[in-house]
MDAnalysis code that builds the backbone (N, CA, C; Angstrom):
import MDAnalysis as mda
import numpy as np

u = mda.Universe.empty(585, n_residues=195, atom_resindex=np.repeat(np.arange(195), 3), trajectory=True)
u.add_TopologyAttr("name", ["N", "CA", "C"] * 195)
u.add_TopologyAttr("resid", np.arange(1, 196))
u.add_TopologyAttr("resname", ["UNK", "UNK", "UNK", "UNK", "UNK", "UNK", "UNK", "UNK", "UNK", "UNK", "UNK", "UNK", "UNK", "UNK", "UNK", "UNK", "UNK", "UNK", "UNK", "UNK", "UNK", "UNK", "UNK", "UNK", "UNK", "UNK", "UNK", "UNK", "UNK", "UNK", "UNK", "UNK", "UNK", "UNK", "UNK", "UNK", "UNK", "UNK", "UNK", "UNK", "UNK", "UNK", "UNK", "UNK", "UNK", "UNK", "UNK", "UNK", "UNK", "UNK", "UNK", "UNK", "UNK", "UNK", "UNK", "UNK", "UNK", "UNK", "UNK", "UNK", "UNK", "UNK", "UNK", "UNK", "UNK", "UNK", "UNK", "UNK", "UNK", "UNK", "UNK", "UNK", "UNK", "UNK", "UNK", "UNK", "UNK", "UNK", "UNK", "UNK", "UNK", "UNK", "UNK", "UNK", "UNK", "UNK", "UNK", "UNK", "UNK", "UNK", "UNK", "UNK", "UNK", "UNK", "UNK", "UNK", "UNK", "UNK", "UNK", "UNK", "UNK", "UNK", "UNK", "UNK", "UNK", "UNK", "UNK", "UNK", "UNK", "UNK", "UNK", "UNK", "UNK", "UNK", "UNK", "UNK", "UNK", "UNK", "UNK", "UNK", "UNK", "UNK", "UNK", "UNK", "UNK", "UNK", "UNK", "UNK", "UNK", "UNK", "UNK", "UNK", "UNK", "UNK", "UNK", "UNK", "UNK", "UNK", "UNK", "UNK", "UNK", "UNK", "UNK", "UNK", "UNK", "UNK", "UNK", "UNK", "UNK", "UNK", "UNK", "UNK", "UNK", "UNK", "UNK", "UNK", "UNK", "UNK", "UNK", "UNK", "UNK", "UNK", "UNK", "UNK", "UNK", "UNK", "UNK", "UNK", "UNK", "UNK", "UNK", "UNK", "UNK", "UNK", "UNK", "UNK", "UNK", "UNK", "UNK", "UNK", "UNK", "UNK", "UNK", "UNK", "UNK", "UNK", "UNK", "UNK", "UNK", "UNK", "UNK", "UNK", "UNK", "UNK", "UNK"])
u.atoms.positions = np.array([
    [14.783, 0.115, 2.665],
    [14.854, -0.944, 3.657],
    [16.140, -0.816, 4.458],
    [15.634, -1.157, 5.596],
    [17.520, -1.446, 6.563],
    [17.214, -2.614, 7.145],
    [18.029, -3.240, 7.657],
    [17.992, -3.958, 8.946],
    [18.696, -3.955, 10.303],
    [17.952, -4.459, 11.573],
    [18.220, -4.358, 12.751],
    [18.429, -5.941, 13.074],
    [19.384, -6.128, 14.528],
    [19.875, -7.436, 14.805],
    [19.269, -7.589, 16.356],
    [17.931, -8.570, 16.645],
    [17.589, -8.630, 17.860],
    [18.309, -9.080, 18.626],
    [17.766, -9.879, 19.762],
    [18.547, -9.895, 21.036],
    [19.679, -11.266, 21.078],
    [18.897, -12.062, 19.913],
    [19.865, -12.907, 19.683],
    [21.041, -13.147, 18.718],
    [20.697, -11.820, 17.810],
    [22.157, -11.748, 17.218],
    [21.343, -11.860, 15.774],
    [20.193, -12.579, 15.768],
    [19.545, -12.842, 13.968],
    [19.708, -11.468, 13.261],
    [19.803, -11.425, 11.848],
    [19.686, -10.162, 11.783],
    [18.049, -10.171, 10.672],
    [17.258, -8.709, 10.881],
    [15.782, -8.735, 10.858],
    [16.176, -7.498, 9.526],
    [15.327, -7.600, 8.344],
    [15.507, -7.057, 7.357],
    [13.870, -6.067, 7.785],
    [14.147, -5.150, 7.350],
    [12.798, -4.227, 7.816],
    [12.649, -2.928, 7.231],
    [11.574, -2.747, 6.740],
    [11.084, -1.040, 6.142],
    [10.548, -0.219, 7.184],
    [11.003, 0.979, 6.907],
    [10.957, 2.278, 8.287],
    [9.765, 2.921, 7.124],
    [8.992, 3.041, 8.134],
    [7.570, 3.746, 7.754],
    [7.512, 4.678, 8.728],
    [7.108, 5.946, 8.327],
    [6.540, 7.189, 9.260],
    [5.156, 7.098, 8.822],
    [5.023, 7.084, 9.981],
    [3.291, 6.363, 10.536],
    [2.647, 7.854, 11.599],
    [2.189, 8.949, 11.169],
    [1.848, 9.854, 11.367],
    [2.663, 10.921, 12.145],
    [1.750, 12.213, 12.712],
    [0.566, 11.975, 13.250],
    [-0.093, 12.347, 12.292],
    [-1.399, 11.624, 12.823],
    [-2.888, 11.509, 11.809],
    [-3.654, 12.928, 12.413],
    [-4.368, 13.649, 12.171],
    [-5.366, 14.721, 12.596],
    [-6.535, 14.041, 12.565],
    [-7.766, 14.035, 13.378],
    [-8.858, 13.773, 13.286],
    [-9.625, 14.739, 12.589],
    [-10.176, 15.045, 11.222],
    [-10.689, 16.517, 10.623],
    [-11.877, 16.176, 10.814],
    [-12.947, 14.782, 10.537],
    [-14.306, 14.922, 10.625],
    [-14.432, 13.598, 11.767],
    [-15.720, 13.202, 12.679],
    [-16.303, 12.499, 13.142],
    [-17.578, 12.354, 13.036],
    [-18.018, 11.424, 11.940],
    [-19.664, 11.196, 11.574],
    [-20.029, 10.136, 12.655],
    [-21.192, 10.534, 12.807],
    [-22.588, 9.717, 13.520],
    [-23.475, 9.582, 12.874],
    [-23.898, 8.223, 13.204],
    [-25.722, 8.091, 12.735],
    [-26.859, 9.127, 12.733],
    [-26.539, 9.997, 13.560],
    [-27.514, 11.100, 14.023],
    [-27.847, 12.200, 12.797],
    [-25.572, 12.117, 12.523],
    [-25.855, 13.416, 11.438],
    [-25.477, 12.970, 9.842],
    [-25.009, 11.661, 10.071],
    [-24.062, 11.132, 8.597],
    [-24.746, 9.934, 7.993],
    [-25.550, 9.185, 9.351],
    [-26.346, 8.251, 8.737],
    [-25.219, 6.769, 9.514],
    [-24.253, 6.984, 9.139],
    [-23.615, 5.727, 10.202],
    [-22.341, 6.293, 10.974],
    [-22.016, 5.578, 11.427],
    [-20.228, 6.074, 12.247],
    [-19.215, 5.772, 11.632],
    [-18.267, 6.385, 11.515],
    [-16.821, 6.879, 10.786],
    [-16.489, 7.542, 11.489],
    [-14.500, 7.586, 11.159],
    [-13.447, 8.677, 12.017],
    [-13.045, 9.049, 10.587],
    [-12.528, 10.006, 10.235],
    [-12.149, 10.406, 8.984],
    [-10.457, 10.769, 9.139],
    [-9.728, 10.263, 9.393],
    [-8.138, 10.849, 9.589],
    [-7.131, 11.653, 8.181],
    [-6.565, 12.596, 8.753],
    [-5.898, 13.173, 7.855],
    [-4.562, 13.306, 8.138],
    [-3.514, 12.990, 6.730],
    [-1.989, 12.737, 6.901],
    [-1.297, 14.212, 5.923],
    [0.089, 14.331, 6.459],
    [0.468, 15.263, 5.662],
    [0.399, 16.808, 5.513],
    [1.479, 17.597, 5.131],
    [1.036, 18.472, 5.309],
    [0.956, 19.025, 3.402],
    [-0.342, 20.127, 3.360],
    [-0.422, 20.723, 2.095],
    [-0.208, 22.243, 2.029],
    [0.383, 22.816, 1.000],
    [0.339, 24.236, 1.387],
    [-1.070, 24.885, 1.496],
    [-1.431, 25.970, 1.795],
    [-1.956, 26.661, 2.189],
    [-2.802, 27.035, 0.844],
    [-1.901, 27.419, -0.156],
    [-2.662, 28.049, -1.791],
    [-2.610, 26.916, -2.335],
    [-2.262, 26.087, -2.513],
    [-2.802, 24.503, -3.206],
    [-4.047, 24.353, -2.595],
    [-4.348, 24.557, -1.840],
    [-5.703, 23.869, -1.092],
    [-6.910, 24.443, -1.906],
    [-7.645, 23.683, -2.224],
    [-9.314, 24.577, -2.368],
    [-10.164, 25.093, -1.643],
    [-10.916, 25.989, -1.646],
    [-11.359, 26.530, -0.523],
    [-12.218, 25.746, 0.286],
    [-12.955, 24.759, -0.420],
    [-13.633, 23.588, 0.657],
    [-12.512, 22.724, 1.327],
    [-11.541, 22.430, 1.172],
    [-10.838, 21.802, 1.899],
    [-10.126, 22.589, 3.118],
    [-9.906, 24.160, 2.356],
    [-9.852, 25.010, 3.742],
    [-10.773, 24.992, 4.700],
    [-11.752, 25.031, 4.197],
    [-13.390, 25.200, 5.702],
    [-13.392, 23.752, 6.107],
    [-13.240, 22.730, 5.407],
    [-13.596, 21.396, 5.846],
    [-12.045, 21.161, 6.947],
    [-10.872, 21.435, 6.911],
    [-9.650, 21.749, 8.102],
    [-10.214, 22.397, 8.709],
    [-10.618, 23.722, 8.620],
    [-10.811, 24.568, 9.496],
    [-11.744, 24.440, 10.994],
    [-12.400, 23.460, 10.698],
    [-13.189, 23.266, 11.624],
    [-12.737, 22.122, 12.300],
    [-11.452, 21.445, 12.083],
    [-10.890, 20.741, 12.891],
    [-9.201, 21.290, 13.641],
    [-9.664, 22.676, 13.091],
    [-8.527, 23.532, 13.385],
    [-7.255, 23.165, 13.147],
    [-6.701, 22.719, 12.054],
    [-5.995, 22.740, 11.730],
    [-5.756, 22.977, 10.064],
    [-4.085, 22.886, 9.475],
    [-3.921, 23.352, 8.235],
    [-4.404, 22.283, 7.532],
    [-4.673, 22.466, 5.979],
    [-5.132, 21.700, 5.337],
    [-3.651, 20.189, 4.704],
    [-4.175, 19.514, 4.816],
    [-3.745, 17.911, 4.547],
    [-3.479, 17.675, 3.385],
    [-2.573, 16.850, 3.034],
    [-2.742, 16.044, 1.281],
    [-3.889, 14.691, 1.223],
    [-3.392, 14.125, 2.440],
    [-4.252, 12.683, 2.281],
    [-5.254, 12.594, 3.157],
    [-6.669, 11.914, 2.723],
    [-7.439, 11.656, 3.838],
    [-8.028, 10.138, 3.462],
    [-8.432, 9.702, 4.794],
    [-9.140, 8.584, 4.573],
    [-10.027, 8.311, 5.624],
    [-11.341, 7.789, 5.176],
    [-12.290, 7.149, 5.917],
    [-12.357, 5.747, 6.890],
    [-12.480, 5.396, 7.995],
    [-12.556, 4.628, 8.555],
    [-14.059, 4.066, 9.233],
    [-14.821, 3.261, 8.756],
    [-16.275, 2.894, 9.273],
    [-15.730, 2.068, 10.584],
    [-14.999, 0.865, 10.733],
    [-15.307, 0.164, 11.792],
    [-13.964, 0.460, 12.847],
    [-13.971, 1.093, 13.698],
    [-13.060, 2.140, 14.299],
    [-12.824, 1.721, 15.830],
    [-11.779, 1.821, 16.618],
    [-11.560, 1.071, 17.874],
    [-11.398, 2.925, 18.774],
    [-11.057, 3.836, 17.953],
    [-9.992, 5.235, 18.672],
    [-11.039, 5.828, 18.803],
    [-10.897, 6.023, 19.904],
    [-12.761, 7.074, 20.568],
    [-11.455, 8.668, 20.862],
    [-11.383, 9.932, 19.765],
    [-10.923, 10.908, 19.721],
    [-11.877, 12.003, 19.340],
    [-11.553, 13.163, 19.555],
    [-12.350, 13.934, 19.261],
    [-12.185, 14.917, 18.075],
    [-13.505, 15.902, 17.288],
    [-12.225, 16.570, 16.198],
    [-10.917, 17.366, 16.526],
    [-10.380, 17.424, 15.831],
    [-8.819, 18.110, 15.923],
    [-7.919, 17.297, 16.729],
    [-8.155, 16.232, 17.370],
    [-7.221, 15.314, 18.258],
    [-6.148, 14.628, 17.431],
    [-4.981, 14.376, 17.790],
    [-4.036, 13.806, 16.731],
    [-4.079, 12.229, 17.110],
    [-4.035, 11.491, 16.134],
    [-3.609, 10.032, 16.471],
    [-2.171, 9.739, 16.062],
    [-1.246, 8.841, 16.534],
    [0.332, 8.933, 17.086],
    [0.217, 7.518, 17.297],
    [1.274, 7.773, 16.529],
    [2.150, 5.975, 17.122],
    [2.251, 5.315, 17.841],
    [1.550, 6.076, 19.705],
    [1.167, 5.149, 20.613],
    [0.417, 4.068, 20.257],
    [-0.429, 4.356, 19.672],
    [-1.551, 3.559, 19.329],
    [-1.001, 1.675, 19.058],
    [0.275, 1.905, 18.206],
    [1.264, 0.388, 18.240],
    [2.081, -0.045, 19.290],
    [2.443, -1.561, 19.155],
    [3.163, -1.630, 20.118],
    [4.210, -2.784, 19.514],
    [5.428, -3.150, 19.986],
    [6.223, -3.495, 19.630],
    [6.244, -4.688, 19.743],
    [5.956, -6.111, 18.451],
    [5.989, -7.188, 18.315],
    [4.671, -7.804, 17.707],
    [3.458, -6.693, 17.568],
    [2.430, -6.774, 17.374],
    [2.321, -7.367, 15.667],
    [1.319, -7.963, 15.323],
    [1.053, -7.837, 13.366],
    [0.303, -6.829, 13.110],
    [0.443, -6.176, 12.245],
    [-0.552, -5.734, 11.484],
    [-0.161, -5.664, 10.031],
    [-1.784, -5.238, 9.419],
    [-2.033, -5.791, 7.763],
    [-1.289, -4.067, 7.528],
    [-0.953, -4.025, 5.767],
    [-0.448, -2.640, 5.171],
    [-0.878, -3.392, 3.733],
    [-1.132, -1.693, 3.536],
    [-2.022, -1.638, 2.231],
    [-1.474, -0.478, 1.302],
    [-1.081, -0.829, -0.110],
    [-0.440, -0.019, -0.719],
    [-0.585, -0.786, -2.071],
    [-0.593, 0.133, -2.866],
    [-0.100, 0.171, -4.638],
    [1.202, 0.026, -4.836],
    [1.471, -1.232, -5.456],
    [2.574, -1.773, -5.631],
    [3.302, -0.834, -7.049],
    [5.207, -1.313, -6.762],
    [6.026, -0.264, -8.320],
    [4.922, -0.865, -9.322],
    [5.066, 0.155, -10.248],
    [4.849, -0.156, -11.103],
    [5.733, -0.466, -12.525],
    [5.623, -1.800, -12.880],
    [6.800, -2.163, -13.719],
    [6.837, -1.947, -15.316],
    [5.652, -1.660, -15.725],
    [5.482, -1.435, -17.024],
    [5.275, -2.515, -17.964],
    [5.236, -2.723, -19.159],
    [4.618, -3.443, -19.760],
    [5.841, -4.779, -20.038],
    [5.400, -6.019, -19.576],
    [6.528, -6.840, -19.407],
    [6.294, -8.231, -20.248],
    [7.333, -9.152, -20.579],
    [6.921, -10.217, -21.014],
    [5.838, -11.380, -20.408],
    [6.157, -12.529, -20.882],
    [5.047, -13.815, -20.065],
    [6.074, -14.057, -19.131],
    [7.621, -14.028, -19.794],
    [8.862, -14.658, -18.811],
    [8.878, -13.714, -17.323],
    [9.115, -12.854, -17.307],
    [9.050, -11.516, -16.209],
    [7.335, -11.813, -15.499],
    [6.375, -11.649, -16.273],
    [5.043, -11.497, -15.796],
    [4.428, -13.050, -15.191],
    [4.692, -13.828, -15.912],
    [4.187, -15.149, -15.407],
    [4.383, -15.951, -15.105],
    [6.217, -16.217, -15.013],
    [6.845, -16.885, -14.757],
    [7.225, -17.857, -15.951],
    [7.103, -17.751, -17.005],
    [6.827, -18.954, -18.085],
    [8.739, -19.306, -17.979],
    [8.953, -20.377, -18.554],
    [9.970, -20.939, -18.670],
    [10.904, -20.661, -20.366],
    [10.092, -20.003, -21.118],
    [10.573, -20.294, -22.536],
    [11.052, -21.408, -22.981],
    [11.394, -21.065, -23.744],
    [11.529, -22.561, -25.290],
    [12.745, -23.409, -24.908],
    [13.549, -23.084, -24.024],
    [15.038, -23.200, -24.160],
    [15.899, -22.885, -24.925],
    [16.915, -23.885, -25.165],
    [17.697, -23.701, -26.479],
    [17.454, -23.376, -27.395],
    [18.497, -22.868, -28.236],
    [18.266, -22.677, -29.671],
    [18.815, -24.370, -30.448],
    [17.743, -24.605, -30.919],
    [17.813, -25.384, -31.638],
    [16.979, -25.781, -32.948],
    [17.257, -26.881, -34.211],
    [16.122, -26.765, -35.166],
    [15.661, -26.105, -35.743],
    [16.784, -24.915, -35.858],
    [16.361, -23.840, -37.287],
    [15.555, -22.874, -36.099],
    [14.909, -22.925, -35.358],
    [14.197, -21.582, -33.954],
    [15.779, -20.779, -33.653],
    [15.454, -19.189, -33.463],
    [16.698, -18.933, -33.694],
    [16.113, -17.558, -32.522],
    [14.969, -17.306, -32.703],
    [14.868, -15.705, -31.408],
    [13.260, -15.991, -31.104],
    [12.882, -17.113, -30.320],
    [11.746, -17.494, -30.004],
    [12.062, -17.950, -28.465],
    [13.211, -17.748, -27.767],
    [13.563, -18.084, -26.767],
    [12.254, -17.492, -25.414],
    [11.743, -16.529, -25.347],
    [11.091, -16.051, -24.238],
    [9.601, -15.834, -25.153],
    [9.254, -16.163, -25.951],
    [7.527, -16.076, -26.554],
    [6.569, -17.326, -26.052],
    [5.394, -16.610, -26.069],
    [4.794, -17.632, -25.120],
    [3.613, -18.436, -25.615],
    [4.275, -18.911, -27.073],
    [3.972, -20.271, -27.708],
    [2.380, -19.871, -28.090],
    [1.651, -21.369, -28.446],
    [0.130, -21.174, -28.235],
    [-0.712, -20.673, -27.386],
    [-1.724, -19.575, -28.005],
    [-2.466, -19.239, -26.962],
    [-4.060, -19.758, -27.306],
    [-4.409, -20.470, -28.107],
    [-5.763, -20.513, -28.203],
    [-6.147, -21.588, -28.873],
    [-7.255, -22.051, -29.181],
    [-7.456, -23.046, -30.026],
    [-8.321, -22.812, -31.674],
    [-8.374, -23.307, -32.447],
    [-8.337, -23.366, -33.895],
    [-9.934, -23.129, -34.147],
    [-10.928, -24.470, -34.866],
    [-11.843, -24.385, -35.102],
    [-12.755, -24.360, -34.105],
    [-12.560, -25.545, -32.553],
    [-13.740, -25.762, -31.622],
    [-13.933, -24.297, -30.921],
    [-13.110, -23.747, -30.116],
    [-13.398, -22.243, -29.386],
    [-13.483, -21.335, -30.520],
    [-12.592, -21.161, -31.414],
    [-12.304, -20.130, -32.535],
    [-11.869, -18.750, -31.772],
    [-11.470, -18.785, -30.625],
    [-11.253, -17.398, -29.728],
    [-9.870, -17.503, -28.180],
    [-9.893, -16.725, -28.030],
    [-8.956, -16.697, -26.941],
    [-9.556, -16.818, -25.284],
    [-9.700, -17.314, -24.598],
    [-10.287, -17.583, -23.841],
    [-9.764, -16.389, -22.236],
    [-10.955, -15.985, -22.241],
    [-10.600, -14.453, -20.954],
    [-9.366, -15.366, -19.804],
    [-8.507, -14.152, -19.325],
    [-7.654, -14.770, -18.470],
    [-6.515, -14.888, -18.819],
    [-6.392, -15.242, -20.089],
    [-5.180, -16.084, -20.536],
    [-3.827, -15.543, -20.297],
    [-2.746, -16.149, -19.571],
    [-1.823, -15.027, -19.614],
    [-0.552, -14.689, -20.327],
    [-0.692, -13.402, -20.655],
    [-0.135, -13.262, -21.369],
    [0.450, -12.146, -21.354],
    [1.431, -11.258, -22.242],
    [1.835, -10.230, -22.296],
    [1.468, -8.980, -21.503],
    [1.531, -7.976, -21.154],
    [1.107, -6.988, -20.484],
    [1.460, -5.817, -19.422],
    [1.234, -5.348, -19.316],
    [1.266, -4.430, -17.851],
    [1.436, -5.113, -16.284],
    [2.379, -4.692, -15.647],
    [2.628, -5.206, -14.505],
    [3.518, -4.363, -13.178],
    [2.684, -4.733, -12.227],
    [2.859, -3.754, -11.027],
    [1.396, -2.982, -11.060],
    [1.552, -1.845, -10.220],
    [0.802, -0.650, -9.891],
    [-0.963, -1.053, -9.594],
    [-0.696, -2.237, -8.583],
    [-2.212, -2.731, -7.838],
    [-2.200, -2.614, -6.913],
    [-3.081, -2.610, -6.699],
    [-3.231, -2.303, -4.544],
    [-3.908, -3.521, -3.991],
    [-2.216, -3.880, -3.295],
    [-2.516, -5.023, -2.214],
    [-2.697, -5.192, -1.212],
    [-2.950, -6.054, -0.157],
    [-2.706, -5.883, 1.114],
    [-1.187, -6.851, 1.795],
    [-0.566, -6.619, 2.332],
    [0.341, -7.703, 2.970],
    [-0.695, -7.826, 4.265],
    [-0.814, -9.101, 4.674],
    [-1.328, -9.753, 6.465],
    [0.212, -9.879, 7.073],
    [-0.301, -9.534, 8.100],
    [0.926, -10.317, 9.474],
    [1.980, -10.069, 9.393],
    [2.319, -8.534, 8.827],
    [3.755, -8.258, 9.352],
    [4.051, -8.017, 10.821],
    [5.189, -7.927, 10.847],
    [5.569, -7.772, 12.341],
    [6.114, -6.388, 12.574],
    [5.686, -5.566, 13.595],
    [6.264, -4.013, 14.282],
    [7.242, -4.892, 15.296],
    [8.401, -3.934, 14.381],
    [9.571, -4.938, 15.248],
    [10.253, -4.169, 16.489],
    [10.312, -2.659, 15.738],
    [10.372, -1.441, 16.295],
    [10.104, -0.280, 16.623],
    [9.893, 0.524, 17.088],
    [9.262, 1.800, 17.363],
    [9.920, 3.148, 17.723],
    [9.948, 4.331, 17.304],
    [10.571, 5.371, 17.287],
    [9.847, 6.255, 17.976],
    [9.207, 6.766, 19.373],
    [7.940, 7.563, 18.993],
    [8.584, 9.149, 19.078],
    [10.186, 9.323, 19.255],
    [9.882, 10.798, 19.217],
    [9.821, 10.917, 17.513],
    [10.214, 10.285, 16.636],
    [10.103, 10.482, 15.371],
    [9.114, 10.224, 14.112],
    [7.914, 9.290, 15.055],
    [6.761, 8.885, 14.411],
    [6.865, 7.644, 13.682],
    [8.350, 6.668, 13.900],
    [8.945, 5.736, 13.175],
    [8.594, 4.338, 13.333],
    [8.151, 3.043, 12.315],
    [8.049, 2.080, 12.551],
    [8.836, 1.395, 11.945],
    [9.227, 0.156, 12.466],
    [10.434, -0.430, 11.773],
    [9.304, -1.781, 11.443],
    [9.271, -2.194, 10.425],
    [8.657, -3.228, 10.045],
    [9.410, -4.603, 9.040],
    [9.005, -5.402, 9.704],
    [9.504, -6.830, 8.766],
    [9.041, -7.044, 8.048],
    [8.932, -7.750, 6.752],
    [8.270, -8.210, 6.154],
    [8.219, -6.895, 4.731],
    [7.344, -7.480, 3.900],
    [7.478, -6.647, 2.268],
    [6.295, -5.865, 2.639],
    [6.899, -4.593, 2.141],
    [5.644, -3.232, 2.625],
    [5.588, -2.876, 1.170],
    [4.770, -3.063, 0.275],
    [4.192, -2.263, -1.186],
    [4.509, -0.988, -1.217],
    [5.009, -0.835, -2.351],
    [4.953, 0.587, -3.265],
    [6.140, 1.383, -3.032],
    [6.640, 2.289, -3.614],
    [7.867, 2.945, -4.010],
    [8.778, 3.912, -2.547],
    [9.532, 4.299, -2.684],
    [9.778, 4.946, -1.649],
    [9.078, 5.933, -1.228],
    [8.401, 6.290, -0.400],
    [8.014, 7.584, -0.578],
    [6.493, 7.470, -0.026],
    [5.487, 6.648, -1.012],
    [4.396, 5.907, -1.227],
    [3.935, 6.080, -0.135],
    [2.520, 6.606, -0.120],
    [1.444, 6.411, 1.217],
    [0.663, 4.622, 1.347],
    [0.855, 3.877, 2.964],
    [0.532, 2.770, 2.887],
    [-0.527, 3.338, 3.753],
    [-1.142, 2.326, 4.012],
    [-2.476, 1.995, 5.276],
    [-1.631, 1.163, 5.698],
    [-2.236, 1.004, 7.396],
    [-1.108, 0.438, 8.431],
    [-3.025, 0.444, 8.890],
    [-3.209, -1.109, 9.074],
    [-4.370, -1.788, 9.900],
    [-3.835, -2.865, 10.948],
    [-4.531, -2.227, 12.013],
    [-4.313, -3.441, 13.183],
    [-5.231, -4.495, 13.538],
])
């Protein structure tokens, strides 16, 4: 994350995302695929990593083979194969949604995971019960734990969406977006960027 200070001096906390360029590798139609899709591809892959279907399936959009691809059904960018899509496409002040797999934190308490409050004090002979998360179930009437319940576990590494961030800024010789707001997943991390 960095931040930038607009025109009035506020200062704007924001994640720099490199936001392509995308390659167009396939364009399905109803004619030949059964419905319409743009298929975009990010990244570059070496050459001998690739499998050979992923070589012929580039190849015919003439270009090298990709790490990431993804499908798009309901599509606004009328491009053709091998055409690049580019950061024009945004514009500065606009929202859009981002989609990413959040850190993943590992296996955490109820206090960390659910917010629980614990026991408080030590008091009354309780001496290391400070963060346990008390009763979970009932005795004879249920005789069971009831689905849901929360409790102990694994936490992080889901795929969310954030709505309505703001493109605060734009880089286009560098492919750069400066964005407000909490963008999911680790440094590095491939998001979806929907307008």
């Amino acid at each position: 994350m960095t931040s930038i200070f607009d025109p009035n001096g506020k200062q704007i906390a924001c994640t720099i995302v490199e936001a392509g360029p995308c390659v167009v590798s396939q364009v399905k139609t109803v004619e030949t695929d059964g419905y319409n899709a743009i298929q975009l591809a990010y990244g570059e892959k070496k050459e001998k990593q690739a499998t050979r279907a992923e070589k012929n399936h580039f190849a015919k959009a003439q270009t090298s083979p990709k790490s990431f691809v993804k499908e798009f059904r309901n599509y606004s960018i009328e491009k053709q194969l091998g055409e690049e899509v580019t950061i024009d496409i945004f514009t500065e002040g606009e929202k859009v949604d981002i989609v990413g797999t959040t850190k993943g934190k590992g296996f955490q308490g109820v206090v960390k995971r659910h917010g629980f409050s614990g026991v408080g004090e030590q008091s009354h002979g309780q001496h290391d019960r400070q963060r346990a998360p008390g009763s979970i179930g009932n005795s004879s009437d249920a005789s069971r734990v009831f689905k849901g319940m929360r409790m102990a576990g694994r936490m992080g590494g889901e795929r969310v969406k954030m709505k309505g961030l703001k493109v605060v800024k734009i880089f286009p010789e560098k492919n750069y977006l400066l964005i407000s707001g909490s963008v999911p997943g680790h440094n590095g991390s491939i998001v979806l960027i929907q307008k």
